[in-house]
N, C-alpha and C positions, 0 to 999 in steps of 0.2 A: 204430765202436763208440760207443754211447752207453750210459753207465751209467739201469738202470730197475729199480725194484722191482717183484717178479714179480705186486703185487699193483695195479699202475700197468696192467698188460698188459690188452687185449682179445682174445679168439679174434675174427678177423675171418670172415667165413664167406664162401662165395663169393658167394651168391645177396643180401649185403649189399651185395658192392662198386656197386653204382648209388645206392647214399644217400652215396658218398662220392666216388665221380668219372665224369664222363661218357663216354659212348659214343657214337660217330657212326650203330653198330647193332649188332645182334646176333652181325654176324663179328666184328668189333671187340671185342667182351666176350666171345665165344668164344676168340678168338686169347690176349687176357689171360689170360683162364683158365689155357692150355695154357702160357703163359709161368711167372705163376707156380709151377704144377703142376713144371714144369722144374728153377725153380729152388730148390725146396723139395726135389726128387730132389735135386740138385748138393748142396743142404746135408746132407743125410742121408746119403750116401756118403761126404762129404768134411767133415764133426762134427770128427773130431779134430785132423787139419790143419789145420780154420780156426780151433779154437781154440788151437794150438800157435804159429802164426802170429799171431794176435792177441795170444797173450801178448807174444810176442816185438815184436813190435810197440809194444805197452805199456812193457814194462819198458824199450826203447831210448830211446824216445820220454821217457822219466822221467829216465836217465841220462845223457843227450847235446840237450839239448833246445836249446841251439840251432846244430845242426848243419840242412841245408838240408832235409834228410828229415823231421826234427820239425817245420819250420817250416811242413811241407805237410801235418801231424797235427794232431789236436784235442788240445786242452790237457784230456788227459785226467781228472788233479787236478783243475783245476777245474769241470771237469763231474760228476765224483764230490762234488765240495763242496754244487757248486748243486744236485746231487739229493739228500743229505742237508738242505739249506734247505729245498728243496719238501716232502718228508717231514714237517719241522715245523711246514709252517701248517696 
């Protein structure tokens, strides 16, 4: 989870992904395709669960932080802080 203003986001599109990473050939950038394609289904079935799990995630990670489970989490605070920094240059 990384905190991002919606207005930070790019639609990435598929027929872009070669200006951003490479391919050995065109099964290769087909196969990605279907991967992403995959896991964009998994997200869309499974929306409320990951973000019910992410909360939960969050608020532990805030209230028990250094227990060994947080210490394998992003220090969520302060990447909400530094993305309110970036917001203001």
């Amino acid at each position: 989870m990384i905190p991002i203003k919606d207005n930070c986001v790019t639609l990435l599109k598929y027929d872009d992904l070669r200006k951003y990473r490479l391919f050995d050939n065109n099964v290769a950038f087909e196969k990605f395709i279907l991967l992403l394609k995959n896991e964009l289904h998994l997200i869309d079935i499974n929306e409320e669960l990951i973000k019910k799990n992410a909360k939960k995630l969050y608020d532990f990670r805030i209230a028990n932080p250094n227990t060994s489970m947080a210490k394998r989490c992003s220090d969520f605070q302060l990447l909400e802080q530094k993305c309110k920094e970036y917001l203001l240059l």
